[in-house]
C-alpha positions as CSV (number, residue, x, y, z in Angstrom):
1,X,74.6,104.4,104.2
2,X,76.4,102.0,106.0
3,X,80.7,102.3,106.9
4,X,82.8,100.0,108.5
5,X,85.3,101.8,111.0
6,X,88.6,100.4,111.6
7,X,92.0,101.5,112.3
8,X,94.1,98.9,109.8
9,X,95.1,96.8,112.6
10,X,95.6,92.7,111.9
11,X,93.2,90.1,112.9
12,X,89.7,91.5,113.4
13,X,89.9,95.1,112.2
14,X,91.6,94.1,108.9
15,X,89.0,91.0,108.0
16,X,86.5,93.6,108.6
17,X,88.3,95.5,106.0
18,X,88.0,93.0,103.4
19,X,84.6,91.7,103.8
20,X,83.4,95.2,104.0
21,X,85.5,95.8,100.6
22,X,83.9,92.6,99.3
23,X,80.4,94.0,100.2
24,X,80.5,97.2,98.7
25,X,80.6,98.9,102.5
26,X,82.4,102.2,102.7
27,X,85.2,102.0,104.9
28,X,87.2,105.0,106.9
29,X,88.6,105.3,110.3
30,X,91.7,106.7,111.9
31,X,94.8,104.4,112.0
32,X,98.3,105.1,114.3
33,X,100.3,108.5,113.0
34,X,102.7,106.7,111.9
35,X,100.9,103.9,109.4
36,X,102.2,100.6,111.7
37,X,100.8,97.8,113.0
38,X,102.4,95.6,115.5
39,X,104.1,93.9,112.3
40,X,105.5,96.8,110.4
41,X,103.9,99.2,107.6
42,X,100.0,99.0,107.3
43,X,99.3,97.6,103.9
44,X,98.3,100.4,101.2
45,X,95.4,98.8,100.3
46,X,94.1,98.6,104.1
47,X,95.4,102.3,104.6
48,X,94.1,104.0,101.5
49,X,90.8,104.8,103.1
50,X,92.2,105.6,106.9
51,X,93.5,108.7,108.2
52,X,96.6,109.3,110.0
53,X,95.2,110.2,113.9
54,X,97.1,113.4,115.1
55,X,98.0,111.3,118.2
56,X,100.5,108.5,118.2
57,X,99.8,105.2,119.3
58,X,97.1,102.4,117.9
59,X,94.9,103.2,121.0
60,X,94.4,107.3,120.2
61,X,93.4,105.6,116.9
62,X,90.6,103.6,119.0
63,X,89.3,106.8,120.8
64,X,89.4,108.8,117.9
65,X,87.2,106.1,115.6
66,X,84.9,104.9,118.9
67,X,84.0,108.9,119.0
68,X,82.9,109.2,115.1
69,X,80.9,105.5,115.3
70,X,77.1,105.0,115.9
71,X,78.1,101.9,117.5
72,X,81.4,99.5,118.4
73,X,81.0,96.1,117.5
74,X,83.9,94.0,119.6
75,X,84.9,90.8,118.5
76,X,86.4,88.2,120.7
77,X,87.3,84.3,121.5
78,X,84.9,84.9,124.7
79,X,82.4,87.2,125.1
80,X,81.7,86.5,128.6
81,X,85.2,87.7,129.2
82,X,86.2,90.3,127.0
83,X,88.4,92.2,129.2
84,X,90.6,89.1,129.7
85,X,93.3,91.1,127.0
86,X,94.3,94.1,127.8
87,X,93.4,95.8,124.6
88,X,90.0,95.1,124.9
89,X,89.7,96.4,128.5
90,X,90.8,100.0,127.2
91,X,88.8,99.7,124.5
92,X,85.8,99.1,126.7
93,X,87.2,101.8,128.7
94,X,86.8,103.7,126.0
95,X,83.5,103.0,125.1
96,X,82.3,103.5,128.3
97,X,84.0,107.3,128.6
98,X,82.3,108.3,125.2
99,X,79.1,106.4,125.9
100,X,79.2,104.7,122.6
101,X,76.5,101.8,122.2
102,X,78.7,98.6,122.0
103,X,78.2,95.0,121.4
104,X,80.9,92.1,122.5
105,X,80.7,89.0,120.1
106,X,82.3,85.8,119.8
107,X,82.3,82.8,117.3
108,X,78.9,81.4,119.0
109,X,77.1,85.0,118.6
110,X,73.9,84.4,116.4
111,X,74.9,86.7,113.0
112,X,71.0,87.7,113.0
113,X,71.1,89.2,116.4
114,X,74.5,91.2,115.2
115,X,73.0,92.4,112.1
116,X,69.5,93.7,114.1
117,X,71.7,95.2,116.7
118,X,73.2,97.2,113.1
119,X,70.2,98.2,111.7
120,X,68.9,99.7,115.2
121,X,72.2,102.3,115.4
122,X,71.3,105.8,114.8
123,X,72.3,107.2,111.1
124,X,73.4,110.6,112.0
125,X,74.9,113.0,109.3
126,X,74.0,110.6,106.6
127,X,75.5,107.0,107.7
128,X,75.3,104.3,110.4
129,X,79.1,104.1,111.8
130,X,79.9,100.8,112.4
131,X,83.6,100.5,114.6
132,X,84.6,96.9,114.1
133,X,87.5,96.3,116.2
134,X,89.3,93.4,118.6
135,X,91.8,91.3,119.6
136,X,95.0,91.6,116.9
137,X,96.2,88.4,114.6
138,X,99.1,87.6,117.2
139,X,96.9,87.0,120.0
140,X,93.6,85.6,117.6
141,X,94.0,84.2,114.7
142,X,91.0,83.6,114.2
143,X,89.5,86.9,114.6
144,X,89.9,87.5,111.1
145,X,87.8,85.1,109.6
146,X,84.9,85.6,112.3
147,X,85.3,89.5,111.3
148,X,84.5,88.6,107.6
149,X,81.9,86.1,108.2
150,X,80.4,88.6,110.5
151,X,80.8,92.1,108.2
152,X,79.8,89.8,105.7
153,X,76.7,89.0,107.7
154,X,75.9,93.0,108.1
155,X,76.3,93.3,104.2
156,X,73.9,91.1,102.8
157,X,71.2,92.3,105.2
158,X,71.9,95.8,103.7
């Protein structure tokens, strides 16, 4: 069984959201303590499946869904320079401290190579955790729709 792990943020995280609600994908993950994005309340239809992290602040959100996923899949506008934003640096950061298999993407990423690099993630306890995170709507706009086209991607192979 296949989830998508996000923690309700815009841009990437929440077009992973919908295409994985589209597809039939489970979804979970933690999101902030307090339910916020940088734009105010997170949705309840983006929230409804994410749990409050004990921590405060969107990046003990990160840590705590990098440490449950079989694998982080980063979406970005470059992926030979994915630590240009901040965000993603400490999400690599993070990565790297938990030893989590990871893949940076960007719009000219073949979808095929994405979806292999799914189906070759350890299933542990049942499911293949897929963290599907990046860069936020304010600083990507775009990031949504690549998210859905690629989640979208990783459901129809399923």
């Amino acid at each position: 069984m296949l989830v998508i792990l996000h923690s309700g943020q815009t841009g990437v995280e929440r077009g992973a959201h919908r295409a994985a609600v589209v597809h039939g994908i489970s979804v979970a993950g933690f999101m902030p303590l307090d339910k916020r994005d940088e734009l105010g309340p997170v949705p309840a239809d983006i929230a409804e499946g994410l749990t409050p992290c004990l921590d405060r602040g969107p990046r003990q959100a990160v840590r705590a869904n990098i440490s449950l996923a079989s694998g982080v899949l980063v979406l970005v506008p470059d992926a030979g320079h994915p630590t240009k934003f901040t965000a993603i640096a400490a999400v690599m950061q993070a990565v790297r401290s938990a030893r989590a298999p990871s893949l940076i993407c960007d719009p000219q990423t073949n979808l095929d190579d994405i979806v292999q690099w799914v189906r070759k993630l350890p299933e542990t306890s049942g499911s293949t955790r897929v963290f599907v995170t990046g860069l936020r709507a304010t600083r990507w706009a775009e990031g949504e729709a690549l998210a859905r086209r690629v989640v979208g991607a990783i459901g129809m192979a399923e």
